[in-house]
C-alpha positions in Angstrom: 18.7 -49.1 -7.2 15.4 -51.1 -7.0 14.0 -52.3 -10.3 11.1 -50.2 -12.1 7.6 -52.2 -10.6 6.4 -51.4 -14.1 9.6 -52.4 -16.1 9.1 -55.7 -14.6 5.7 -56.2 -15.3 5.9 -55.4 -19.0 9.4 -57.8 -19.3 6.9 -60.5 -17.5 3.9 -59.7 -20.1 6.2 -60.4 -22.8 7.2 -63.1 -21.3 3.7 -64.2 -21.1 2.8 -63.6 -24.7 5.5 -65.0 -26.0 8.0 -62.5 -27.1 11.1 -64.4 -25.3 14.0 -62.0 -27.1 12.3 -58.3 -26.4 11.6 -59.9 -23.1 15.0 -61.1 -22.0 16.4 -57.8 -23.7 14.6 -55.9 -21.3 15.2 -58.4 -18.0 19.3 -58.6 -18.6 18.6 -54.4 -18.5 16.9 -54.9 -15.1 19.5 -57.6 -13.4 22.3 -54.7 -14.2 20.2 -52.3 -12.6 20.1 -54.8 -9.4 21.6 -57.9 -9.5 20.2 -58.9 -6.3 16.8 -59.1 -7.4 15.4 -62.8 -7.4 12.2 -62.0 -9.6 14.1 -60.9 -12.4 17.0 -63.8 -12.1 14.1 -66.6 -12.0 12.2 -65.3 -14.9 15.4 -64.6 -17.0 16.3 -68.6 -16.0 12.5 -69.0 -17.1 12.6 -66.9 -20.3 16.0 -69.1 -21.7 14.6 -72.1 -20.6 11.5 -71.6 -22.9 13.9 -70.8 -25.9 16.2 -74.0 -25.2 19.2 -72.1 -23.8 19.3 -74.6 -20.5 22.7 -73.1 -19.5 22.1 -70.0 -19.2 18.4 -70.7 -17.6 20.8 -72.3 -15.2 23.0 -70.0 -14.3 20.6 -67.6 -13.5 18.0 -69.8 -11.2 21.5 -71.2 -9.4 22.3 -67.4 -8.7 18.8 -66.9 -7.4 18.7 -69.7 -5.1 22.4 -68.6 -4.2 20.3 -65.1 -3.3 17.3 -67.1 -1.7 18.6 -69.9 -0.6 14.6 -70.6 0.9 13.4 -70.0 -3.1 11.2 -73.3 -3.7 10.4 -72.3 -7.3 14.0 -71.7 -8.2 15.1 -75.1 -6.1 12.8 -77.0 -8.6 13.5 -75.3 -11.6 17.5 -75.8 -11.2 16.8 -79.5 -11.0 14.6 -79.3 -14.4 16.9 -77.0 -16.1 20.3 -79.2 -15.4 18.3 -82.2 -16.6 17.1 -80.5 -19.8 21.0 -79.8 -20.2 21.9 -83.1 -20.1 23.3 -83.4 -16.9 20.5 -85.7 -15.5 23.0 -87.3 -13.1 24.0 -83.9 -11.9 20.4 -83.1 -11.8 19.4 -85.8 -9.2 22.9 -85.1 -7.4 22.1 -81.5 -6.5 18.0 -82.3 -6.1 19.3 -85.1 -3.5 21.7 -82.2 -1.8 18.0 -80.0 -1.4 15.6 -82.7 -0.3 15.6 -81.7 3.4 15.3 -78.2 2.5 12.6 -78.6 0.2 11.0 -82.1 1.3 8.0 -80.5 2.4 7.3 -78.3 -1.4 5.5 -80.5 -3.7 6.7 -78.7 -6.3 9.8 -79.7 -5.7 9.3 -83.1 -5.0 7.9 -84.2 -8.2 10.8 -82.3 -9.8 13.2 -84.7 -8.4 11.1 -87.7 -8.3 10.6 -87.0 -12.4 14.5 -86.6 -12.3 14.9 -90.3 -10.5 12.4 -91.6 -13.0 14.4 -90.3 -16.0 17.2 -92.4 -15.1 15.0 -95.5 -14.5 15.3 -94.9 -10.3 11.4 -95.9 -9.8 12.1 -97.3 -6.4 13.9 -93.9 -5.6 11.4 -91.6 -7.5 8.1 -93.6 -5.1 10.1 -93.6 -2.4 10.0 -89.4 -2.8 6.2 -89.5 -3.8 5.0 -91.8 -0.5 7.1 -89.7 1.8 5.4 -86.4 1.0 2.3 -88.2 0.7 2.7 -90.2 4.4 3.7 -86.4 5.8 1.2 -84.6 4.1 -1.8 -86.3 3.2 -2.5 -87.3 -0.2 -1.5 -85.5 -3.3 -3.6 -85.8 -7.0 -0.4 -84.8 -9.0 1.5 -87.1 -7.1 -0.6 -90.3 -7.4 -1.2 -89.3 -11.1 2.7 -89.5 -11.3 3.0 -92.4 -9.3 0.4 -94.0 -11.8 3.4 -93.2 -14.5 6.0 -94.6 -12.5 4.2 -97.8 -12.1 3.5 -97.8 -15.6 7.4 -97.5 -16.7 7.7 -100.5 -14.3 4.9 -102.3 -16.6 2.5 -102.7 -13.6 -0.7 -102.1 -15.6 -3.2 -102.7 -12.9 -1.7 -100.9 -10.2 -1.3 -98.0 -12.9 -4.8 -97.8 -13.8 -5.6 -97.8 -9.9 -3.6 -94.8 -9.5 -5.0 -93.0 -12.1 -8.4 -93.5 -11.2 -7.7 -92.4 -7.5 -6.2 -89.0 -9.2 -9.5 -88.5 -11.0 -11.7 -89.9 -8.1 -9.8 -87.0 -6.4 -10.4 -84.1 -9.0 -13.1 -85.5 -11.2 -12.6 -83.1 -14.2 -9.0 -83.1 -14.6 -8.1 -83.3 -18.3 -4.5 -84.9 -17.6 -5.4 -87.8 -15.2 -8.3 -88.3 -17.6 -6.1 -89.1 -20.6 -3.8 -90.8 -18.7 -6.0 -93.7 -17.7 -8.1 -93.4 -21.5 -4.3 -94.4 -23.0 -3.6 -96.5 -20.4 -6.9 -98.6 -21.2 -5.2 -99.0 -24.8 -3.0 -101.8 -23.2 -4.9 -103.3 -21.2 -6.7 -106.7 -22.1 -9.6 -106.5 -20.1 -10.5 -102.9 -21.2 -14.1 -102.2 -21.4 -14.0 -101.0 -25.3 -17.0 -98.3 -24.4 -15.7 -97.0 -21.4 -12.5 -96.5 -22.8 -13.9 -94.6 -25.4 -16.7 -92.5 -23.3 -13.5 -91.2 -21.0 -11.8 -90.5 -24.6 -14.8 -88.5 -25.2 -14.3 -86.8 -21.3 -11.0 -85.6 -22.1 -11.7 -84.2 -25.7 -14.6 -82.0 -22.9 -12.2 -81.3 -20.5 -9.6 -80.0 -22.5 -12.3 -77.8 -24.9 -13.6 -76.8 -21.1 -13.5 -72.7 -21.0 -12.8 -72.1 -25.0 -15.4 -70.5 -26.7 -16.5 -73.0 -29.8 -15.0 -71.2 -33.2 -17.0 -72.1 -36.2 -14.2 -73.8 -38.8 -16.6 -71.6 -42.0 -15.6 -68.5 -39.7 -11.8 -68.9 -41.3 -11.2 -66.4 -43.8 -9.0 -68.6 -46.0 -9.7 -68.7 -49.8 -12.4 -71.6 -50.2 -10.7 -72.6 -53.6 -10.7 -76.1 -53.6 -7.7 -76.5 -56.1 -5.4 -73.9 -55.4 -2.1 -75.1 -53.5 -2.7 -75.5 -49.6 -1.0 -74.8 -46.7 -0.8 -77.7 -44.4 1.2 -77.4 -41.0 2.0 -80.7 -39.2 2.6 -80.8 -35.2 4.3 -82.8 -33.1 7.1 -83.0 -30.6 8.3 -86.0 -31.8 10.0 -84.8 -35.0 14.0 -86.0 -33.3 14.7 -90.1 -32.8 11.3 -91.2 -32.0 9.2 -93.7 -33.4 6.3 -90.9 -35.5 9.3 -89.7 -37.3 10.0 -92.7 -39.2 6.8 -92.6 -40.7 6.4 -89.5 -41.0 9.0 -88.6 -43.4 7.4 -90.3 -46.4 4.7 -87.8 -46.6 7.6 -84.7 -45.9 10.0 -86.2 -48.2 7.5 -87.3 -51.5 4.8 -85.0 -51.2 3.4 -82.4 -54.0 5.2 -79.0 -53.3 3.7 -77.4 -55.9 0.1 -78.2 -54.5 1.4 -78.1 -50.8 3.1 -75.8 -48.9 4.1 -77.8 -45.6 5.6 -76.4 -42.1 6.8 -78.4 -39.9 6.1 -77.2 -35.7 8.3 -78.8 -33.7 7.5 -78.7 -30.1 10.2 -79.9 -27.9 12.7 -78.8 -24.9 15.5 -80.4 -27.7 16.2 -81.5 -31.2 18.8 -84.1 -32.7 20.0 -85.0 -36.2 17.0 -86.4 -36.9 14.8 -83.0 -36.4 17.2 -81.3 -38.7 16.7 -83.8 -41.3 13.3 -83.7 -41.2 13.6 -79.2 -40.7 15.4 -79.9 -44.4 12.2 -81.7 -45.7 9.7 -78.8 -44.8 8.7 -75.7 -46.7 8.5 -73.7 -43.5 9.8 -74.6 -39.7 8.7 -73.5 -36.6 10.7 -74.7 -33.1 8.7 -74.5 -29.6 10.8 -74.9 -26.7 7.8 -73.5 -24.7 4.8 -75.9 -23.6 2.0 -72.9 -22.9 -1.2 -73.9 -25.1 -1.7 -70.1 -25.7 1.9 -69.9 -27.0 1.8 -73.0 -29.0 -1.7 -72.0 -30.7 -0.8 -68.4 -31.4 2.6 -69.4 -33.8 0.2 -71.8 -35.5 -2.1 -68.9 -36.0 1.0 -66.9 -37.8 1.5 -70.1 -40.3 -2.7 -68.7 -41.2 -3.1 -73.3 -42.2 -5.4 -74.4 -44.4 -4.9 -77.6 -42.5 -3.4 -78.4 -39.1 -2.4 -82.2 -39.1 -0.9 -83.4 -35.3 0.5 -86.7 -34.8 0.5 -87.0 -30.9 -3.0 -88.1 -29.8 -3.2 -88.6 -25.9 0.3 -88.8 -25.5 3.3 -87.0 -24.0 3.8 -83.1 -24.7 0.6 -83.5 -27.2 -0.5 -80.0 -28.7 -4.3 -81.3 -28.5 -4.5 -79.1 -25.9 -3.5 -76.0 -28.2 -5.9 -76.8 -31.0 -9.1 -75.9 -28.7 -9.7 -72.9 -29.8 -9.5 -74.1 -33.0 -6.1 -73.3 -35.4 -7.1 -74.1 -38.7 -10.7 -74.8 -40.9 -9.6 -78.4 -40.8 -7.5 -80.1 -37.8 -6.2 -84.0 -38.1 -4.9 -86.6 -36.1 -2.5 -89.3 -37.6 -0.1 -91.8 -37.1 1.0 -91.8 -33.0 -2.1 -92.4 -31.5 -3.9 -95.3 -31.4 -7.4 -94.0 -30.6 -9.8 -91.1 -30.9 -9.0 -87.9 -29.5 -12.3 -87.5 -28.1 -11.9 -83.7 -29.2 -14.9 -82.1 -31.1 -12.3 -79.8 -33.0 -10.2 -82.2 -34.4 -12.8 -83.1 -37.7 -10.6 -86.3 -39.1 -8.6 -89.4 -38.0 -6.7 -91.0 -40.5 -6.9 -94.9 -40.0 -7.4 -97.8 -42.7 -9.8 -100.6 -43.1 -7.4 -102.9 -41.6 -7.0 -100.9 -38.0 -10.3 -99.4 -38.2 -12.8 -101.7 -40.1 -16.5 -99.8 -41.2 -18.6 -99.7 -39.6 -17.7 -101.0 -36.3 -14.8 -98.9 -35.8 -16.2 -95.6 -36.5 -18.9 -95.8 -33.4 -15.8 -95.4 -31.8 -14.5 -92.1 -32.8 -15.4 -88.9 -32.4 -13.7 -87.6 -35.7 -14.6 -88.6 -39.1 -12.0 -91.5 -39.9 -10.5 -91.3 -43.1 -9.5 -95.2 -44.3 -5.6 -94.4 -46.2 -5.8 -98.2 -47.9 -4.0 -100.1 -48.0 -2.2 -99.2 -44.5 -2.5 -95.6 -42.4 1.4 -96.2 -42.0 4.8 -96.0 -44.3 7.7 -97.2 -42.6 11.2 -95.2 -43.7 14.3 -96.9 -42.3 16.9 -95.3 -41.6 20.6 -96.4 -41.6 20.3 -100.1 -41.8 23.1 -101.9 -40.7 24.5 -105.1 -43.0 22.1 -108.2 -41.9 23.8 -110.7 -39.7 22.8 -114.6 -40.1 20.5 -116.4 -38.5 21.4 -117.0 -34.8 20.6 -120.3 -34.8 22.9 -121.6 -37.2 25.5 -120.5 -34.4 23.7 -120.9 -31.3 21.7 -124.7 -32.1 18.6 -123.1 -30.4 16.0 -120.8 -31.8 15.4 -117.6 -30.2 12.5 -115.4 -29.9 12.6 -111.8 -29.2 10.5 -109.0 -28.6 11.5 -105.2 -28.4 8.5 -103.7 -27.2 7.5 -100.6 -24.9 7.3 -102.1 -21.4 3.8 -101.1 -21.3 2.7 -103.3 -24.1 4.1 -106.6 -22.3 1.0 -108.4 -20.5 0.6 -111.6 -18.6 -1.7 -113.2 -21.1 1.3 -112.5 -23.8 3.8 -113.9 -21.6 1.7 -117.4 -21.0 1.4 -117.7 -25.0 5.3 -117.3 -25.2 5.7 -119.8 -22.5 3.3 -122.7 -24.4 5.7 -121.7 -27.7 8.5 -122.3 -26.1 7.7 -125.3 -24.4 7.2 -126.4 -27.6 10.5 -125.6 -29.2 12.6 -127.2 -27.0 16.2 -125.2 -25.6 14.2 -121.8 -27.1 15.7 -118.8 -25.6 13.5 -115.7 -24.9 15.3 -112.2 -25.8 13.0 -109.0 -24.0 14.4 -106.0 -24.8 13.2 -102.2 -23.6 14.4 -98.9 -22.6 12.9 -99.5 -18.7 14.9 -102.5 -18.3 17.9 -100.5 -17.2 16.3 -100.0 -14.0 17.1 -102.7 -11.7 13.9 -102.9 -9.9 12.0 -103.3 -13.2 14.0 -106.1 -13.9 13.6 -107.8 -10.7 9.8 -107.5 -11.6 10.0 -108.3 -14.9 11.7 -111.9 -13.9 8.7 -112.5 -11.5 5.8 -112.2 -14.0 7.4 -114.6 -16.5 8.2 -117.4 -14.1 4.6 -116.8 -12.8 3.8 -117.5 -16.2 6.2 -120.6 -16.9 9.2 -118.8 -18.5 12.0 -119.6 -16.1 15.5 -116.9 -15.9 17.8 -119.3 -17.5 15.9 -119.2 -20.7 15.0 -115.3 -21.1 18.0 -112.7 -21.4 16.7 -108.7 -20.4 18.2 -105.9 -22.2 17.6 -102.2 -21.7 18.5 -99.0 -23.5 21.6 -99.1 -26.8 23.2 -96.0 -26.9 23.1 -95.6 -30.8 20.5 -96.3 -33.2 22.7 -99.2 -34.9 23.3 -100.9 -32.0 19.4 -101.4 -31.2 18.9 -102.5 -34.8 22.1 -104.9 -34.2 20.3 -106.8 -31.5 17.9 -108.3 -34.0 20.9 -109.7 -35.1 20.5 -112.0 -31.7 16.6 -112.8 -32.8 15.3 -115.8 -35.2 11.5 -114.8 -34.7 9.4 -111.2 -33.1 7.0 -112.4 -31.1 4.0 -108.9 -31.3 2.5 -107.9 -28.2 -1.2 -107.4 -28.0 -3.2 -106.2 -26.6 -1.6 -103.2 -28.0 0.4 -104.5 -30.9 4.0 -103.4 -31.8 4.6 -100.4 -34.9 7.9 -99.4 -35.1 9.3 -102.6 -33.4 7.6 -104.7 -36.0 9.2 -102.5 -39.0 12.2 -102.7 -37.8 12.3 -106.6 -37.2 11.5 -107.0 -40.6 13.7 -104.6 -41.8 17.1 -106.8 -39.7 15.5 -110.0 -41.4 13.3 -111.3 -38.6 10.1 -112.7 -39.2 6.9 -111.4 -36.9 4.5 -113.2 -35.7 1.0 -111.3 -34.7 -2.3 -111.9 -33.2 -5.5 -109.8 -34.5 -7.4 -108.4 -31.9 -10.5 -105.9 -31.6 -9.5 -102.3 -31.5 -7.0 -100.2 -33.8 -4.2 -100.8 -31.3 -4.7 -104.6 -31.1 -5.3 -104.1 -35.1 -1.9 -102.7 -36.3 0.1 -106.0 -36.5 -2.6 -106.8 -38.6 -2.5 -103.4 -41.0 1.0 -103.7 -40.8 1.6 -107.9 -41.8 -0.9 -107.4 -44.9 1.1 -104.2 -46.0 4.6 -105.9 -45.7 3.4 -108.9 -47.8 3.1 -111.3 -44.1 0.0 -111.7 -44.0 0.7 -115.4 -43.6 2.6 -115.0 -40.1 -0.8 -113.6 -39.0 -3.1 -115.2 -36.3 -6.7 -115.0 -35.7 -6.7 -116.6 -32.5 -4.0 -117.6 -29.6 -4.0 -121.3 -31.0 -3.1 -120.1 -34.3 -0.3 -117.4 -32.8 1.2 -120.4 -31.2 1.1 -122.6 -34.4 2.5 -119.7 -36.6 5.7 -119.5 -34.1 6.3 -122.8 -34.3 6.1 -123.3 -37.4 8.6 -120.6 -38.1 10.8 -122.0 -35.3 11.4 -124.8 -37.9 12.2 -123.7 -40.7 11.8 -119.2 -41.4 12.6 -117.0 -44.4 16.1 -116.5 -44.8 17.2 -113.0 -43.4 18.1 -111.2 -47.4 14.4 -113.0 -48.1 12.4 -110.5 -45.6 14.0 -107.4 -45.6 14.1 -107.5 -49.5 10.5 -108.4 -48.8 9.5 -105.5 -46.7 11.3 -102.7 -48.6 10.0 -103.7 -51.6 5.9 -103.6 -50.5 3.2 -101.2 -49.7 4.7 -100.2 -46.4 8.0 -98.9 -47.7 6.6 -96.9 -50.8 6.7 -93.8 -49.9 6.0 -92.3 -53.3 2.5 -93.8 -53.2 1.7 -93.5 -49.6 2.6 -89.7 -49.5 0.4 -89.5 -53.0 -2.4 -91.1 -51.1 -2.1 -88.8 -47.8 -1.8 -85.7 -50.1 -5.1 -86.7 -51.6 -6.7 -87.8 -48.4 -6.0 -84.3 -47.2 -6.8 -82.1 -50.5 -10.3 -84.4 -50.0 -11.0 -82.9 -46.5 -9.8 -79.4 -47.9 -12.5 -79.8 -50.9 -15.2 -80.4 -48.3 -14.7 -77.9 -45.9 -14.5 -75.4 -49.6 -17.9 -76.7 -50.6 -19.3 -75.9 -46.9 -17.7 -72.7 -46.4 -18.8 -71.9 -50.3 -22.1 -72.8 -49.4 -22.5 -71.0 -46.0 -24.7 -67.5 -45.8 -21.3 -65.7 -44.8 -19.8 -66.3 -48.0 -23.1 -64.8 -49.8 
């Protein structure tokens, strides 16, 4: 018996809103009425996919390519679903099995090329990308994903071409815009206005097509004192960097004068996201990525204020809070830039990062200065400190655990002067991208460019727990920071295994958080206003650092690690922007 037309449109309008569990109710009823029927098998694998169920989203898109063997869209979305599973190598296995079927689908070729990537096979995932490209003319998703290949292999420039060919190619497109505004972040010959003009393009773009919603039109009670409702956003509430700082304000805040929800906006979750569920007063979890999805559970939560902590990065929700959520909508902590967005009203910064009033012709929201730093760092599990490896090895060693992206040339020729002046120094690089071969190859070339030869620098890629990454610090005498775009959580967690970190203050809030960071620790004398000093300050430490008990004991006791007073401080920060948009909204005609 042929499935009801109008069944199937109503299971797929549910769907559509939203409504996963009345919608899958009513697609298992029409896969018993015929099991043969591929539309209702892809959206079912569609529907449990965008609740987190990746097993059963992919039993049912294996059964309807088993059914359509020719199905593109179910091809592509098997290799998704088994790599949301965790079964990535299976993933690229079976997407390798379907390339010649499917070589010429676009769709499908980014699938797998994203799938190659995820296990650090750039070569493999460009190799994908140029074929279709060479076959079938050039592709503006593709080069905008080839510009993210080339940045995981830390190939700035080239990176930044790409990106700009994908928005020479579709001049308004809100992703490849943000994609080159962050990638301009890292760069050291950034143009600080242009950066921050396409900051201001992308906040455009992404408001494109959304009616402008006045944030007095909110009905919410405009008393200034009552207790608030404050919803925070983010997909990075599992083992990612935001989270350690963002537990502070969960864990210490006010719950008598805040009620707090957590939205959680990820395909998965970990230990860490339950820890943090545990914190909140309310939790919502978003498997699904639609804006209109995303912005209408925000709606149910009826915030005072909506606080994300994403910026321009992955999986953001900026693109959900045009139409405006909430009377007042914040950015904080994991971006290092404006959003560019006219709905988000507040940034919160601090004088180091963002100094007045240079700093706030650069942002489109007002920036909100949380002295005496924007951050508080909450470790998590540290391990026993080990000693000093020098006393065993006779030679100092630097290290540095850095994104890939943040490692520049210009960095690498200021670590070869410093070691040339310690001599025997070893050079310890550590990041998640080294475990691709191909990155390491490259990363080998730019530092003997630069004077660092291979028999003095040891690569290491991903550790497999959390205790063995902090462990490697037991390997490092002193951090050497990146810049332009300064290390956060790598710098934290340095100081937290009893390593000293040496940092270079630059211009702009990225190249300004080793600074905000050194001052709030209580190492504000490792600090370096120019490269002459940055090289002075690392070999100086080279002969004679802290001892290891001396700088964690340092760190946890200071400003950073309070997290009493920093989530007091945020709290008030935030009851400040709720008292101003009360004395607007008290003072508009509507509330006459």
């Amino acid at each position: 018996m042929p499935v009801s037309p109008l069944k199937y449109q109503q299971a797929m309008q549910l769907l559509h809103a939203g409504r996963y569990e009345p919608a899958i109710e009513l697609l298992q009823l029409l896969q018993r009425v015929d099991p043969k029927d591929t539309n209702v098998c892809n959206a079912l694998g569609k529907a449990f996919a965008e609740t987190g169920r990746y097993e059963q989203s992919v039993y049912y898109v294996e059964r309807c390519l088993a059914l359509n063997p020719g199905d593109r869209v179910a091809a592509g979305n098997l290799i998704h679903m088994l790599g949301l599973a965790g079964k990535k190598k299976e993933a690229v296995a079976r997407g390798d099995e379907l390339y010649k079927r499917f070589a010429a689908d676009p769709h499908f070729v980014l699938v797998l090329a994203s799938t190659h990537a995820g296990l650090a096979h750039y070569t493999r995932a460009r190799q994908l990308l140029s074929e279709f490209m060479r076959s079938y003319g050039l592709n503006p998703a593709m080069v905008r994903y080839d510009g993210s290949i080339l940045l995981n292999l830390g190939l700035l420039r080239e990176a930044e071409a790409a990106y700009r060919e994908a928005l020479r190619m579709v001049p308004d497109e809100p992703t490849s815009i943000g994609l080159l505004a962050a990638t301009l972040n890292y760069v050291p010959w950034a143009d600080r206005t242009e950066n921050f003009n396409l900051h201001r393009m992308f906040g455009r773009s992404a408001e494109a097509g959304h009616a402008p919603v006045d944030p007095l039109s909110f009905p919410n009670d405009p008393n200034p004192d009552r207790p608030i409702r404050v919803a925070v956003i983010s997909p990075d509430f599992r083992e990612h960097p935001v989270a350690r700082f963002v537990e502070a304000i969960l864990r210490f805040r006010d719950k008598t004068s805040m009620h707090l929800t957590g939205v959680f906006m990820y395909p998965t979750d970990d230990e860490v996201t339950a820890e943090l569920r545990a914190l909140c007063d309310g939790w919502r979890t978003i498997r699904t990525s639609k804006p209109g999805v995303i912005a209408e559970i925000v709606r149910e939560e009826k915030p005072d204020v909506l606080v994300e902590f994403s910026g321009l990065t992955a999986n953001s929700p900026l693109f959900s809070m045009s139409p405006r959520l909430a009377p007042v909508q914040v950015s904080a902590i994991g971006y290092p830039h404006t959003t560019g967005m006219s709905v988000i009203d507040y940034r919160i910064v601090d004088s180091f990062t963002d100094p007045a009033p240079d700093a706030d012709r650069f942002a489109t929201e007002k920036l909100i200065r949380l002295d005496p730093c924007f951050l508080c760092y909450t470790p998590r599990n540290l391990p026993p400190l080990g000693p000093a490896p020098r006393e065993a090895n006779g030679f100092v060693t630097f290290g540095t655990f850095n994104k890939i992206t943040k490692y520049t040339d210009e960095a690498f020729a200021l670590w070869s002067t410093i070691m040339d002046r310690v001599p025997g120094s070893k050079l310890l690089i550590k990041t998640a991208a080294l475990d691709g071969v191909d990155v390491r190859e490259n990363m080998f070339v730019r530092l003997e460019k630069t004077g660092i030869p291979r028999d003095r620098v040891e690569l290491a890629g991903l550790q497999d727990k959390a205790q063995d990454h902090l462990r490697m610090y037991d390997r490092v005498d002193i951090a050497l920071d990146t810049f332009p775009y300064n290390g956060t959580t790598t710098t934290c967690e340095a100081l937290a295994m009893g390593v000293p970190v040496v940092a270079i203050e630059g211009v702009s809030h990225a190249a300004r958080v080793g600074v905000s960071l050194l001052h709030a620790s209580g190492f504000a004398e490792n600090l370096a206003r120019t490269t002459d000093e940055y090289i002075e300050r690392a070999v100086a430490l080279a002969s004679g650092a802290p001892r290891r008990e001396e700088v964690r004991s340092r760190l946890l006791a200071s400003a950073l690690c309070d997290g009493a007073a920093y989530a007091s401080r945020w709290s008030g920060a935030v009851r400040t922007m709720w008292r101003d948009w009360c004395a607007k909204r008290s003072a508009s005609p509507a509330s006459r």
